[in-house]
N, C-alpha and C positions, 0 to 999 in steps of 0.2 A: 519833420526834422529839417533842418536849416542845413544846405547845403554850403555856406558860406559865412563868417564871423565878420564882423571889422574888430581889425586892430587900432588900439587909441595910436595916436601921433603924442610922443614925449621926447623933452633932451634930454641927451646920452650924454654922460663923462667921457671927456677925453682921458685914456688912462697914459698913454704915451705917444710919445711922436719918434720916429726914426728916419734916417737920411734914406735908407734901403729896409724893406720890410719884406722877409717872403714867408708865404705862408703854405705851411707842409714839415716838415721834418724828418722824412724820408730822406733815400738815396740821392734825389736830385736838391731837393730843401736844404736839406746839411750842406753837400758842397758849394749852392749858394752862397749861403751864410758865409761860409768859410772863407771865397773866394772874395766875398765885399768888404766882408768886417777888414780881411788882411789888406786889399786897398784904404784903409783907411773909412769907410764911412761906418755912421754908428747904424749898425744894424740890430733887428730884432726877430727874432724868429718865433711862430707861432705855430703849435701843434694840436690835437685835437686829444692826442692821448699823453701816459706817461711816460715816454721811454720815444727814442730820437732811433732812426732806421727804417720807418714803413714796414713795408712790406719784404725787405731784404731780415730784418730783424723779426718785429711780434708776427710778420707773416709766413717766417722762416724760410725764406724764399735763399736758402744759405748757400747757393751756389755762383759760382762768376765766370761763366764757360768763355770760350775761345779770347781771350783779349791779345794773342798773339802766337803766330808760330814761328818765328825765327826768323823768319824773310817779310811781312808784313812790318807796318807800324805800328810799333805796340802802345798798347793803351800807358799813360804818364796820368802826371799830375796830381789829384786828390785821388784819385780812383787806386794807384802805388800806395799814398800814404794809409787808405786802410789795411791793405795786402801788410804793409810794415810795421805796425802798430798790433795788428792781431798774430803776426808772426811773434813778434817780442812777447806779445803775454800767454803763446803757446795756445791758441785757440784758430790754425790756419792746417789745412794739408793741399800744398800746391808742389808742384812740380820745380825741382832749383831753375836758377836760369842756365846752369849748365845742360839741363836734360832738355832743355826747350829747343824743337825745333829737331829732334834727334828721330830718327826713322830704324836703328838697328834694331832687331828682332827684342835684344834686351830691355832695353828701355820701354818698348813699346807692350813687351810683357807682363812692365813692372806698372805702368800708370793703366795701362787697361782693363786693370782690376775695378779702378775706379769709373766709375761711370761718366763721358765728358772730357774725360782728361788728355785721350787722345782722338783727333779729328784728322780726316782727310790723311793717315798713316803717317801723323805726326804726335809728338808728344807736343800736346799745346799751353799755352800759358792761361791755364784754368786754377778754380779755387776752390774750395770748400771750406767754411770754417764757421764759426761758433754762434747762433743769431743773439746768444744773450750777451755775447760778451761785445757783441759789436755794440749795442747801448750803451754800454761801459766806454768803450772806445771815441765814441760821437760826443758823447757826453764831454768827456776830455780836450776831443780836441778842439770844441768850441766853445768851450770856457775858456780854453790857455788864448784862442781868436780874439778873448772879447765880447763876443756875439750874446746879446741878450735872449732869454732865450724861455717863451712863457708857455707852460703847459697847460693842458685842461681847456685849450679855449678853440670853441667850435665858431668858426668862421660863417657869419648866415648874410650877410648882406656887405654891402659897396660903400663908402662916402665918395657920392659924387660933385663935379660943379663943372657945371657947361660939356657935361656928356664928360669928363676926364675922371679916371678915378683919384682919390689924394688920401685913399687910407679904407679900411673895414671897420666892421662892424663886428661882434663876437658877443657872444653868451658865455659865462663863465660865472662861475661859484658865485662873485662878487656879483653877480648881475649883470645886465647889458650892458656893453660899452661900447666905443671906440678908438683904435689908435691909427691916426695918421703918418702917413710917409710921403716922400718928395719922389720915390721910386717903388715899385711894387713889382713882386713876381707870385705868381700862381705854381706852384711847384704840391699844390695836391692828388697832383694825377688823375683825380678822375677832371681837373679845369674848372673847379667849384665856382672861382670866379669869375668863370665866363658868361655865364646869364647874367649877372649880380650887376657887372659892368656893359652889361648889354655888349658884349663882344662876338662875332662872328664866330661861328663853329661847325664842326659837323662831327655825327654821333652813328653813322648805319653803322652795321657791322654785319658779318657773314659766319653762320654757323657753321662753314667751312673751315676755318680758320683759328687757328691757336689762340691767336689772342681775343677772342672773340667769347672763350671759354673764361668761367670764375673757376674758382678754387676755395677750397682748406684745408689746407696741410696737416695733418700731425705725424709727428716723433714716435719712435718707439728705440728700447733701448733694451739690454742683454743679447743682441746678437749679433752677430760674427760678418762683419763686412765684407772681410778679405772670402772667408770661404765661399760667402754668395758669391762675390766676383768671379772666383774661379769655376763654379758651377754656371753662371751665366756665360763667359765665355766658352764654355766647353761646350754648354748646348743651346744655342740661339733659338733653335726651333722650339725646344720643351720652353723656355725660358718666354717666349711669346705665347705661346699658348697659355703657359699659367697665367699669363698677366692677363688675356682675354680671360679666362674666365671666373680671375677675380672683377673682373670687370662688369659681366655678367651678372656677378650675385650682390656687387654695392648700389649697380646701377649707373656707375661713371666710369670714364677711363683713370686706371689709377696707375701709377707706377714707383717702383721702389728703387730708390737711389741712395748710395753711401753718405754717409757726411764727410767730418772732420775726425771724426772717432770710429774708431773699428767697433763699438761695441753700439753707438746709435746711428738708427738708418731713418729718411724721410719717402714719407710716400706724399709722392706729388699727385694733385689729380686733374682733370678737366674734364669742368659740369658744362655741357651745352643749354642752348635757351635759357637763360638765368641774364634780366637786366640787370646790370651793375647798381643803379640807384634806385631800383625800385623796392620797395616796403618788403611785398610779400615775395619777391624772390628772394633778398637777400635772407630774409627770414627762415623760411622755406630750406636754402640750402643750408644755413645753419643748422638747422635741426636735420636734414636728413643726412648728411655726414656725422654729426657727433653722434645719430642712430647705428650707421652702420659700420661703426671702427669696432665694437667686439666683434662682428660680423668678419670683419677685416683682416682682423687679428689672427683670429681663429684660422684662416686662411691661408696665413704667412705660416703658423706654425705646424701647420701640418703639410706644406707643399713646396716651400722655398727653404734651400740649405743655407742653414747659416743665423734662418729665425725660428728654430724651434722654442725656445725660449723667451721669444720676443714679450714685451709690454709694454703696456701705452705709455711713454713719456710725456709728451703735452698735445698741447692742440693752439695750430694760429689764428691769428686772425682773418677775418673774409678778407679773399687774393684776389682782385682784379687786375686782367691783363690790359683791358683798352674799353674809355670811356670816351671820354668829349676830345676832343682835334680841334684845335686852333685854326682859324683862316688866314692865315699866315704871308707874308710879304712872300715867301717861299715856301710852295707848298713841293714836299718831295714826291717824288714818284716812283712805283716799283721799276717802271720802265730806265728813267737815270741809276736806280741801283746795278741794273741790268748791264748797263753801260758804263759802268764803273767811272760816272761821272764823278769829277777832282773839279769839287765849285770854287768861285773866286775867296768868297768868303767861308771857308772852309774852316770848322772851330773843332772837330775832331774827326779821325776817322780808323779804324780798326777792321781788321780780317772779320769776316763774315762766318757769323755762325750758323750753318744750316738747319733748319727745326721745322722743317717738312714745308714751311708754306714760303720760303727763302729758293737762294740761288746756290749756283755753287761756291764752296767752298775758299774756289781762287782767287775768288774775287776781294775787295775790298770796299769797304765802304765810306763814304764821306759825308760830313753832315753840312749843312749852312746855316751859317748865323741867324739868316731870313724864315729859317721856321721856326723861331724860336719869339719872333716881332709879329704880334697883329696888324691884319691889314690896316686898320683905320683907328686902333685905340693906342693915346700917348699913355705914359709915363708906368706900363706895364711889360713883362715880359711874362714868358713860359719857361718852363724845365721838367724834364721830365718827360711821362709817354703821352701829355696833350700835345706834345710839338705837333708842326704841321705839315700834313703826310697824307694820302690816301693808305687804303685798310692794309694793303699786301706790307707797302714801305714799311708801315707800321707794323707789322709784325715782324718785319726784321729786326727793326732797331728799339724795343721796348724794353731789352732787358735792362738789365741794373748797371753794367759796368756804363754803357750809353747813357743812360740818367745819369749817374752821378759826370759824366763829362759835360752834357749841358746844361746843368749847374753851373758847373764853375763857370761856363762862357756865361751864362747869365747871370750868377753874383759880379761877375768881374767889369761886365758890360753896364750895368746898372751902377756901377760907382763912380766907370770911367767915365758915363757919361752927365753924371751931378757933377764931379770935377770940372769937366767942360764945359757944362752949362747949356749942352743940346739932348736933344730927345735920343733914346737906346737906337731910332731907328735911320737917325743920321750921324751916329759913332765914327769914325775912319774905320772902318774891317781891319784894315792892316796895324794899327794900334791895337785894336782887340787881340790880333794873331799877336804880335810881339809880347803882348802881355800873358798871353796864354805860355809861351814858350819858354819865358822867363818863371813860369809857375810851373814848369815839370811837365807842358802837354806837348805830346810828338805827333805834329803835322807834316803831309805830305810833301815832298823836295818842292823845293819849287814855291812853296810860300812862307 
């Protein structure tokens, strides 16, 4: 048996050309998009499934923990306009911004039902809210952008010339093609076009580590939010224990968190050893979770108040927390987080949410522009959790509200810089910042 085929060589249709192309449609994809098209260039956005939000939406990844406690800088810009958008169509449960930041016994009784909601003995500016309806929402707000926007098309290869990339390659219904762009961002998360474009990277990871773990999620629905809360706060110690030993009998660690609805809860979980892009792991964990949810089930309704009555409502899609890393002009370090380092080029930064493999709480974080630019590849960026980081950094900053913020630096930085006529990684920073600040993002005094 032939270890090897050749593929024939043929040309491809060019199906379209855009000024900015990113490809992904996730949390950091969308605000991309969003961030370019509204500078003005024609952008196009390519996803692989049907429905715009990653892994925050079909992954239901429905939560947006700490983006502020009252004395930090709170998260702005695209990352607000979903918060406002799924507030209006009644698919949000956040804390007002009057309660943010509030430490009184009351306050702190009322959000700590909720799982997240308060950190460090504050009510913080957390979210919960709806993962279908946020497709709905994405959907919207990047029609009213403009943003062209084509589903169905799985991303497999590069167009290159003289080592630069100027566009991809996709499989789709219609068959092979390609569309070119003048600027390019990788915002798939797991950095799919990092190899494609021969671009520096790096992929270890440590099964120590949270983001090191896959996931998938599912829903369950008929029971009682509020009353688990009150049952988990009353007994922390039973409340750990049960989760150990549903843990025990799925075989991952699993845990059960509120939504947006008092009546539906998500059980989050993390599978160790499981490659992100490998065949038979992802295969694998697919099947041995969707085995062990009546197992699951069963479990919650005999042992946890509040889900007696519980049933499966859906199931997401495969969760990864951290794949490929970018080799970045700016590679971050756990050690600068430590240090509550304020970079020059600084495109967002937000209170620290602690999740076991992070810092304290007081701290603050910042990001740089430079991890977001390859070392040595033009006319591409990143967004998203390939930014470029060692494992620990990166498991601070991967979650979603961070994604969708460098996004916008890089939809925004990719159009500022076809305006200009120089490469993403000779932009002025300080143009970039002004322009961020002018689009609703709140950066550190001082720049």
């Amino acid at each position: 048996m032939k270890n090897t085929v050749q593929e024939a060589a043929r040309s491809l249709p060019v199906y379209d050309r855009a000024d900015v192309l990113v490809v992904g449609g996730g949390s950091a994809g969308t605000a991309a998009a969003l961030a370019a098209a509204r500078q003005g260039a024609r952008t196009i956005l390519l996803e692989r499934y049907g429905y715009l939000g990653g892994l925050a939406s079909g992954g239901q990844v429905a939560f947006l923990p700490k983006m502020g406690d009252g004395n930090s800088t709170p998260v702005g810009g695209i990352m607000e306009e979903w918060l406002e958008c799924l507030a209006r169509q009644d698919g949000l449960l956040a804390p007002p911004p009057e309660d943010i930041g509030r430490e009184d016994p009351q306050a702190l009784a009322k959000w700590s039902l909720c799982v997240g909601m308060v950190r460090g003995g504050k009510v913080c500016h957390s979210a919960a809210f709806d993962p279908e309806l946020l497709k709905v929402v994405l959907a919207e707000l990047l029609a009213k952008a403009g943003v062209i926007t084509y589903h169905h098309c799985l991303v497999c290869d590069a167009v290159m010339e003289d080592e630069v990339p100027q566009g991809v390659i996709m499989e789709t219904k219609e068959g092979r093609c390609a569309i070119l762009a003048d600027r390019i961002i990788d915002a798939t998360g797991d950095g799919d076009l990092l190899p494609y474009t021969k671009t520096a990277y790096e992929e270890e990871d440590d099964p120590a580590y949270r983001n090191s773990m896959v996931s998938e999620i599912f829903r369950v629905k008929d029971c009682d939010n509020m009353r688990y809360g009150r049952w988990r706060q009353a007994n922390p110690g039973e409340f750990g224990a049960r989760m150990k030993e549903l843990q025990e009998l799925v075989g991952y660690q699993a845990m059960v968190i509120n939504s947006y609805r008092n009546d539906v809860g998500w059980i989050n979980n993390f599978i160790a050893g499981k490659e992100s892009y490998s065949i038979r792991d992802v295969s694998e964990t697919e099947f041995m979770v969707k085995r062990s949810i009546p197992v699951a089930i069963d479990f919650l309704r005999q042992n946890i108040p509040g889900y007696e009555n519980c049933r499966l409502l859906d199931i997401a899609t495969f969760g990864v927390r951290h794949s490929r890393r970018v080799k970045g002009v700016h590679r971050i370090t756990h050690k600068e987080l430590m240090a509550g380092t304020v970079f020059s080029d600084t495109i967002y930064a937000t209170s620290c949410f602690s999740n076991g493999d992070c810092l304290s709480e007081s701290l603050e974080y910042c990001v740089p522009y430079g991890s977001l630019i390859p070392e040595a590849t033009d006319n591409l960026l990143v967004a998203g959790r390939c930014f470029s980081s060692d494992l620990v950094a990166h498991s601070c900053l991967n979650l979603i509200p961070y994604c969708v913020m460098t996004g916008q630096a890089a939809g925004l930085a990719a159009a500022m810089s076809l305006q200009q006529k120089v490469q993403p990684r000779h932009l002025p920073v300080e143009q970039l910042q002004a322009a961020l600040k002018a689009q609703g993002v709140v950066l550190p005094k001082g720049l």
